[in-house]
C-alpha positions in Angstrom: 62.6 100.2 132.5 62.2 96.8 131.3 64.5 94.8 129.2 61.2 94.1 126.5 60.7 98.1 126.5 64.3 99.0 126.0 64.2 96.7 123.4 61.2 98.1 121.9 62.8 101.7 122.1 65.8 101.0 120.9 63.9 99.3 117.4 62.3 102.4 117.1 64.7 105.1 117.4 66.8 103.1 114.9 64.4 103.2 112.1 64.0 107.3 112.8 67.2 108.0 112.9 67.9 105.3 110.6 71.6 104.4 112.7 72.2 100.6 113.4 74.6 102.1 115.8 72.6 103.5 117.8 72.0 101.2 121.6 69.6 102.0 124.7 71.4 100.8 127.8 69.8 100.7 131.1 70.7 103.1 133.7 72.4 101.7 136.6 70.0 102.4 140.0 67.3 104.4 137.6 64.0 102.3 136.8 62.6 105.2 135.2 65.1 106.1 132.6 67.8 104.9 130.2 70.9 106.2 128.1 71.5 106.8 124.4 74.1 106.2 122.4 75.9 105.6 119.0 78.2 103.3 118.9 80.1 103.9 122.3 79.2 107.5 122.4 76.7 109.1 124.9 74.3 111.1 123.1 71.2 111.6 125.7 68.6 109.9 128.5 65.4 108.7 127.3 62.8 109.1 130.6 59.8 107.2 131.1 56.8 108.9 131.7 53.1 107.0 133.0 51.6 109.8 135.3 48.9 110.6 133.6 47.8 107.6 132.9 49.1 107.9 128.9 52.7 106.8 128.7 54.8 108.4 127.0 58.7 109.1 126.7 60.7 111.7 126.3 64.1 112.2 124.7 66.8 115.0 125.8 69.8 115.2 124.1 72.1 118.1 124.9 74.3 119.9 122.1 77.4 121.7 123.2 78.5 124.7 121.5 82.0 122.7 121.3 80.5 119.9 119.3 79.4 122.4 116.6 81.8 123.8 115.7 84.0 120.2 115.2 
């Protein structure tokens, strides 16, 4: 992904989740993808997705049972 559409992301994930914190980085080797976090924690991979001609992205975000019960 682009520096612009990270950008653009990253804007908008912020005001949903209302968190400052939270950063899109690029992921090394991967045009197609990027990672999530908070501060410097990894929280998930945002993927691009253009195949059917409507882009669109998708956010996964996995949840250990370890972290729920912190």
């Amino acid at each position: 992904m682009k520096k612009d559409e990270l950008a653009r992301l990253q804007k908008y994930l912020r005001g949903v989740f209302r968190l400052d914190d939270l950063n899109i980085k690029a992921r090394p080797k991967k045009d197609d993808s990027a990672e999530v976090y908070i501060n410097d924690e990894f929280i998930g991979v945002i993927y691009r997705d253009d195949e059917d001609e409507d882009l669109c992205y998708n956010f996964n975000m996995a949840i250990l049972e370890f972290d729920l019960e912190a």
